[in-house]
N, C-alpha and C positions, 0 to 999 in steps of 0.2 A: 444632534447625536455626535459623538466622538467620532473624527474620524477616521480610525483603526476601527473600532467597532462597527461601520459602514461598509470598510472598505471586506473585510471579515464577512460582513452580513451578504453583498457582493458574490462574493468568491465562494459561498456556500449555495445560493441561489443558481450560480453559472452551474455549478460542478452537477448541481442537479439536472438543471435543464440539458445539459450538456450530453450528459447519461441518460436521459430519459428519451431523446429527441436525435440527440445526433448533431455534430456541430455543423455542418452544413444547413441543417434546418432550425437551428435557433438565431433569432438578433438580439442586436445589441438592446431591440425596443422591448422583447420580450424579454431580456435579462431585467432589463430596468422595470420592467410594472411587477415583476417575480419580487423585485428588491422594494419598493415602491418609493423609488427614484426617479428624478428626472434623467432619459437616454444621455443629456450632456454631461449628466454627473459621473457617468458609466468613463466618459472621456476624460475627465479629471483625473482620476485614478489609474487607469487604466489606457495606455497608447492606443490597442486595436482589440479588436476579436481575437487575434490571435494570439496577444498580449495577457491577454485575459483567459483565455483559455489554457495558458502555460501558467500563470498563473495562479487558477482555480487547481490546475494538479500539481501543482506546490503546495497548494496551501492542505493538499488531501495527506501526501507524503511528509509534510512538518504537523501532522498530529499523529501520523503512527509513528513516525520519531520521536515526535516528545513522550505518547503513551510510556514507548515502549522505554525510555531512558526512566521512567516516573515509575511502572511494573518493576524495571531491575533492578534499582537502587546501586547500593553499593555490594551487592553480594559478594562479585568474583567467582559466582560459583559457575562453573559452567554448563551444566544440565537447567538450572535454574534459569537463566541466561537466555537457552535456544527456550525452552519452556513461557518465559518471559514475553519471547518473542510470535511465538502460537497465540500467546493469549490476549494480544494487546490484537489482534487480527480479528480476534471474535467483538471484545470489546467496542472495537467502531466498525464494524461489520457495514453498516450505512453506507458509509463514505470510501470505504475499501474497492465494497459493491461497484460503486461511481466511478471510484478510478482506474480499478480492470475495464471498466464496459470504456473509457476515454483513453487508455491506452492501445484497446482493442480497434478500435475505432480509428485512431490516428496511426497506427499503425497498417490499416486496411487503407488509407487513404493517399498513400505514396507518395505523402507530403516534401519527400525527402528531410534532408539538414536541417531541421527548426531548434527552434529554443527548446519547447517538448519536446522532442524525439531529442536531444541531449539532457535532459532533463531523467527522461525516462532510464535513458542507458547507466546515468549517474545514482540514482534509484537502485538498480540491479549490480551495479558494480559495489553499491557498500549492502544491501543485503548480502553477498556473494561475502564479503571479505568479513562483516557480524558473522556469520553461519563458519565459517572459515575458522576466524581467529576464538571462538565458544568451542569448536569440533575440536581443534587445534589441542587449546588447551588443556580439555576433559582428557584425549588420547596419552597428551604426555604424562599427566597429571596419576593417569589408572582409571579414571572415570568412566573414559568410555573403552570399547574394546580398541583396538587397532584396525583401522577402518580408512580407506582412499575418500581423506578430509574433504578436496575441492568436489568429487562426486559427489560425497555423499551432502554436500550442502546444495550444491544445484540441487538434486534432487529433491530436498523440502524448500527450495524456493516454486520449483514447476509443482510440487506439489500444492503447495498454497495459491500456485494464480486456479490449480487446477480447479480447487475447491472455487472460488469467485466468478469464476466463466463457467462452469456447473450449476450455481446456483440460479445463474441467468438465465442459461440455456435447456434448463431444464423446470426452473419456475417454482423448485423447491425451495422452502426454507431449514435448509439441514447444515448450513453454515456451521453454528456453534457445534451441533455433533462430528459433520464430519471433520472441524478442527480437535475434537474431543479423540476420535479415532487417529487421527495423524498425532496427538501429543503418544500415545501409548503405540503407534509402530515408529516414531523416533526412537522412544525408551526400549523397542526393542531390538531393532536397527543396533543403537549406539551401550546401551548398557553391557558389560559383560556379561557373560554364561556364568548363570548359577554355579558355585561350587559344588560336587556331584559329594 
């Protein structure tokens, strides 16, 4: 087997166990029969578990960034854009799931300074500045109304972990709707007031 394609098949296997289990209670022996590798191959690739587990949530965070550059194209539109960005969320909804429940996790763990936890921070600082510079632009533009930019984008970023630790914690499958419901209270949030 190719190995990018291993290494891929890997990191999709952790990111699961990972989420399903808890990184405290997965090995490196159970990533590897998950993968149906030998544990030393896991080493080949991969320095540690913890390596690995930084890792597997890259590799979750470089597929909603490709989606979402693959959704947007070259619009420049900016409603398009944040819309764009809703809907690449539903799209791999799977692996989204995985990596709320692994930032949740590592986050409860008090790991302090790691590779993830700046990994994670790195994550939310360019969601924060996409939602930013889409707002940004709509407002100057007329598109959206006149609206506190850096607010209003944290805002549909908690909004979206909101929906992923919701669906967890609650055991529902209403993902794609309640993504469906947050695209039309953005557009009503940021579109201007009907002309009367």
């Amino acid at each position: 087997m190719d190995p990018a394609i291993r290494a891929e098949q890997i990191l999709d296997e952790a990111l699961r166990l990972f989420a399903e289990r808890h990184y405290s209670n997965v090995t490196i022996r159970d990533i590897a029969l998950a993968s149906a590798v030998n544990p030393a191959l896991i080493y080949y690739y991969f320095e540690s578990k913890e390596h690995l587990f930084s890792r597997a949530l890259g590799h979750a965070i470089d597929q909603l960034n490709a989606g979402y550059e693959t959704l947007r194209g070259g619009a420049g539109d900016a409603r398009a854009e944040i819309m764009a960005w809703l809907d690449i969320h539903i799209s791999i909804a799977p692996t989204l799931t995985r990596m709320t429940k692994l930032m949740a996790d590592h986050a409860a763990s008090n790991a302090g300074e790691t590779a993830a936890s700046a990994l994670i921070a790195r994550f939310y600082e360019r969601e924060q500045a996409l939602l930013e510079d889409c707002i940004g632009r709509g407002v100057a533009s007329g598109v959206f109304r006149e609206i506190d930019v850096n607010k209003t984008a944290r805002t549909i970023s908690l909004q979206l972990d909101g929906i992923f630790y919701a669906s967890t914690s609650r055991g529902d499958e209403r993902i794609a709707e309640d993504i469906g419901d947050l695209r039309w209270l953005v557009g009503a949030l940021l579109d201007p007031p009907s002309p009367q």
